[in-house]
C-alpha angles and dihedrals in degrees: 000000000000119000088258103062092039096057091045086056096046093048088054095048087055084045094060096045092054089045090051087049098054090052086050095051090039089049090052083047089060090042104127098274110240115253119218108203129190097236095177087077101062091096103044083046093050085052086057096045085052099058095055104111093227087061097045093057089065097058139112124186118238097251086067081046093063100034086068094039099065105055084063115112108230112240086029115155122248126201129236159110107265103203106242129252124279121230095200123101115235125206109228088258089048092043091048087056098042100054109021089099092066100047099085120191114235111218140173123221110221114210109225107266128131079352132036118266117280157169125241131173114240116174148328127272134182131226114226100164129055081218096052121275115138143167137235138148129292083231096061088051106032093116085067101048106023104093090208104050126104123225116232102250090225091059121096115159133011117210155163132244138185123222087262087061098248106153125222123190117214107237098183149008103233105191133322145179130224104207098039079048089220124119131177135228152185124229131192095247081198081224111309136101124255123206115236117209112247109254112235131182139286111268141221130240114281090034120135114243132183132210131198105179151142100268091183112267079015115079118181088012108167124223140171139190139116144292100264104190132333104224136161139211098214119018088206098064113056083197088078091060119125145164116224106217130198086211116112132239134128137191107344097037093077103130098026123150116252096206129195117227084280086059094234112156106252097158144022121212121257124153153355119228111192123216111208129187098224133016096219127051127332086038104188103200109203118183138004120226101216100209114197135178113258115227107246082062085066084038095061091055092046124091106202109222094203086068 
């Protein structure tokens, strides 16, 4: 090889290389450019959306909500198309935009009284249906269902929300279940088509899970740990199933989804259960065991309407 042709090979080497690099650092300057939201307005901007005259029509107060509540029969089935499980594994990014759209805030309007009116974030639900039907936990609706419970007089309507701010009322209780704590429920998409979460399977100790959730003062905050244990408090009723998760979440995330890598919905946050040390002062708590409903117990109360 003369010293030509060696030095021409070698220039057009070095070209290549810059010419890769450029792609590369072309390819990280389209890169989805990170949003910072402030997510400390949902709530004032939720109160805005509220007063417009075309969303107040669609409303009904919570005492309606409860009148019809409570004529419904608890473990009653409700009708629809879950959307079927995914086989492709998301990354957590991936998982956050996939599946955003069908993690819906719960939130109670509060009428002006001693304070002034106002907006406040109460739990998670889920959306299973495109035409509005969504789950949550007995526990975020037991005012409603409970006979005995008394509603809060500065409370006036109970609703659901997505990420953008659309607000949804919720119009009926479909069917729930005390001791699974999960109850469903229909919203007025207003029109448009909501995108349920694909229902996976229950899942074995030592298993990765995901969370996207309404940690109070935290909304769509995203989490991730294992299936601890799957226990249950009566072997008899399969109601009293759960899976004890490491993942983190606290008040607000109450009817989270707890997602697979696929980011299929296979439980449905419920409870903490402390661990302290002591049971006198100082108490040193230590851990906190995370319970969660596992996904077949949503399966019995659904009529699939494929079949």
């Amino acid at each position: 090889m003369n010293i030509m042709n060696y030095w021409s090979k070698f220039l057009c080497l070095g070209l290549c290389l810059i010419v890769s690099g450029s792609v590369v650092c072309q390819g990280q300057e389209n890169e989805k450019e990170v949003v910072y939201r402030d997510y400390m307005r949902m709530e004032a901007d939720l109160l805005d959306s509220l007063k417009r005259d075309e969303v107040k029509t669609l409303f009904c107060g919570v005492h309606a909500l409860r009148l019809q509540a409570q004529q419904v029969k608890e473990s009653t089935l409700v009708r629809l198309k879950p959307r079927r499980a995914e086989k492709k594994k998301l990354s957590p990014q991936n998982m956050i935009e996939r599946r955003k759209g069908s993690v819906l805030t719960v939130n109670k309007y509060h009428r002006a009284m001693i304070r002034p009116e106002e907006v406040t974030g109460w739990a998670t639900a889920v959306v299973l249906s495109e035409d509005g039907i969504c789950v949550s936990n007995y526990h975020v609706f037991w005012e409603f269902l409970d006979t005995t419970a008394k509603l809060n007089p500065q409370d006036s309507i109970m609703f659901v929300a997505t990420e953008e701010g659309r607000v949804y009322p919720i119009t009926e209780i479909l069917s729930f279940n005390k001791t699974a704590d999960m109850t469903f429920f229909k919203v007025d998409t207003r029109g448009d088509v909501l995108t349920p979460i694909p229902l996976g399977n229950d899942l074995p100790a030592g298993t990765g899970v995901h969370l996207l959730s309404h940690p109070e003062g935290y909304p769509y905050a995203y989490t991730n740990g294992v299936v601890m244990r799957t226990t249950t408090s009566d072997a008899k009723d399969p109601f009293a199933r759960r899976m004890e998760l490491t993942i983190d979440y606290a008040k607000g995330a109450s009817g989270g989804p707890i997602m697979d890598d696929c980011g299929n919905m296979v439980a449905m946050v419920s409870s903490i259960r402390a661990i302290f040390y002591s049971n006198q002062p100082p108490y040193s708590q230590q851990m906190n065991v995370k319970l969660t409903i596992p996904v077949s117990l949503f399966r019995r109360l659904i009529q699939d309407t494929d079949k």
